[in-house]
Structure formats: structure tokens, C-alpha cells
C-alpha positions as CSV (number, residue, x, y, z in Angstrom):
1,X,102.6,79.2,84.1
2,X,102.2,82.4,81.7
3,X,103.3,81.0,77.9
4,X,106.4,83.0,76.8
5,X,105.4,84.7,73.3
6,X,108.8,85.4,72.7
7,X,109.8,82.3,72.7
8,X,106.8,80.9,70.6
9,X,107.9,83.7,68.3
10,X,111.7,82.9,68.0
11,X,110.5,79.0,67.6
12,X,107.9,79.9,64.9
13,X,109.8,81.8,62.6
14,X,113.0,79.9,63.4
15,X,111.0,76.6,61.8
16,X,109.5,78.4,58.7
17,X,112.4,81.0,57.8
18,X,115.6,79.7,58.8
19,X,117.1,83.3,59.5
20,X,120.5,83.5,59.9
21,X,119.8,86.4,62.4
22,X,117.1,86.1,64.7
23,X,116.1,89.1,67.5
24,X,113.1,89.2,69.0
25,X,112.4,91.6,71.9
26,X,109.8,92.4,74.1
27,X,109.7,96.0,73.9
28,X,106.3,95.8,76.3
29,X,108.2,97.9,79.4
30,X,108.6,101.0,76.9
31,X,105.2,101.2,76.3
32,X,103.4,101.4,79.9
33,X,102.8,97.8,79.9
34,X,105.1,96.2,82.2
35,X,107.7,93.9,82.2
36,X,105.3,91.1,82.1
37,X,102.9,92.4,79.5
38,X,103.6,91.0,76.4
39,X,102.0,93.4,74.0
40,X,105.0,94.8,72.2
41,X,107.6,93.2,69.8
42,X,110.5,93.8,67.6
43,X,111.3,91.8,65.2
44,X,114.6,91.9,62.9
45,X,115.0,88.8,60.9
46,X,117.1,87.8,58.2
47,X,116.5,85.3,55.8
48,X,116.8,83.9,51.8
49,X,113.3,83.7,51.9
50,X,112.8,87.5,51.7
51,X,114.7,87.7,48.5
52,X,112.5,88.8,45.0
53,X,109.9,89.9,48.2
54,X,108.4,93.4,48.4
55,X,108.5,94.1,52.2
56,X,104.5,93.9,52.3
57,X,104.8,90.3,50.8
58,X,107.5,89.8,53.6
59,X,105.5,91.0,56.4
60,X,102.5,89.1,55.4
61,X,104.4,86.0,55.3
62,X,105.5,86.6,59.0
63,X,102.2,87.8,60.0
64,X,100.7,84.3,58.6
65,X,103.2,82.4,60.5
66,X,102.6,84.2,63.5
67,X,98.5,84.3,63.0
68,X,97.8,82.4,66.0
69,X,100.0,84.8,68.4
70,X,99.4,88.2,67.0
71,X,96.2,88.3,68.5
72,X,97.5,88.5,71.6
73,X,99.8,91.2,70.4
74,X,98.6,95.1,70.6
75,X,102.3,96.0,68.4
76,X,104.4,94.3,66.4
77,X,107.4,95.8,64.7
78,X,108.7,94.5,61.8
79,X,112.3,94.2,59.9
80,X,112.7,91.8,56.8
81,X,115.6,91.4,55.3
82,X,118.0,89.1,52.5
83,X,121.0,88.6,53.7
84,X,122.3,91.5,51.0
85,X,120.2,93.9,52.8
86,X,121.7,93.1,56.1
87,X,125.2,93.1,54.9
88,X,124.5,96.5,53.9
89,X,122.6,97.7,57.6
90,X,125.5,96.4,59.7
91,X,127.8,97.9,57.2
92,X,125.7,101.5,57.8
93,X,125.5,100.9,61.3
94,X,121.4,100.8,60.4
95,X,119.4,100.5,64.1
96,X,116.2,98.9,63.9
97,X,113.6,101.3,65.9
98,X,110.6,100.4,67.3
99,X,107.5,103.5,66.4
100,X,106.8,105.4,69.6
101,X,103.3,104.6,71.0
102,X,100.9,106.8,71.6
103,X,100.0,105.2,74.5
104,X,102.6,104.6,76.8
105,X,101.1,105.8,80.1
């Protein structure tokens, strides 16, 4: 049976964050890959952790809890935010895109 990334992800930074929001999507089928392909993610989480952060501290942090998974990863898309922050995006009806890839077949 094929391991799920997503849901290593979503348990991963469930454990180290404690987000209050949590998406995680397999965004592999918009990028040539296949419904089964597992190469593509979006990530939007929210946590206390991020605050005092600069976003490149906040990715890093994800990136080292995911280190173990992102090699098997060819994109990952990244949103890391305080819980401010994310009060303010809902409240501008902010969407979280994905980059297009230069790729997609």
C-alpha cells in the first residue's frame, strides 16, 4: 500500500505546530502528475508559533519538520501565518495560490 504524504504531513505538523487551521492539499493533478502522484502540495497553516518569525524562519521551521518527506516532493507551497495574520486574510477574503508550474504537461 502507497504511504499517504498528505497525511504524514497533516500528522507532522499537527504534532510540532498545533495550528489552529490546518489545509494541506495535493495539488499533484494540476501539474501533469496525476491524481496519484504526490509531487505537489499546499500548505496553509496557522499557528502561535509563527509569531516574532520572519516568513523564511517560518518556512525553515516547516521545512525541518517535514525533512524526511520533502524529498519526495518536486513542490511545496507554503503559507505561515499567527493567528493575527489570519484574522486579517479571512477578513480580506485573501486566497492562498499555488505558483503555476512550468511543467504541467
Amino acid at each position: 500500500m502507497k504511504t499517504i504524504l498528505k497525511t504524514i504531513i497533516q500528522e507532522r505538523l499537527t504534532q510540532e505546530f498545533s495550528p489552529i487551521q490546518l489545509q494541506v492539499e495535493d495539488e499533484s493533478w494540476q501539474h501533469g502528475g496525476g491524481p496519484d502522484a504526490q509531487s505537489h502540495f499546499k500548505i496553509v497553516i496557522v499557528s502561535p508559533a509563527f509569531s516574532g518569525l520572519k516568513l523564511l524562519a517560518r518556512h525553515r521551521k516547516v521545512q525541518s519538520v517535514l525533512a524526511e518527506v520533502i524529498s519526495q516532493i518536486r513542490a511545496l507551497s507554503l503559507h505561515t501565518l499567527t493567528p493575527d495574520e489570519w484574522t486579517i486574510a479571512k477578513e480580506q477574503n485573501s486566497s492562498f495560490r499555488s505558483p503555476g508550474c512550468h511543467n504541467k504537461t
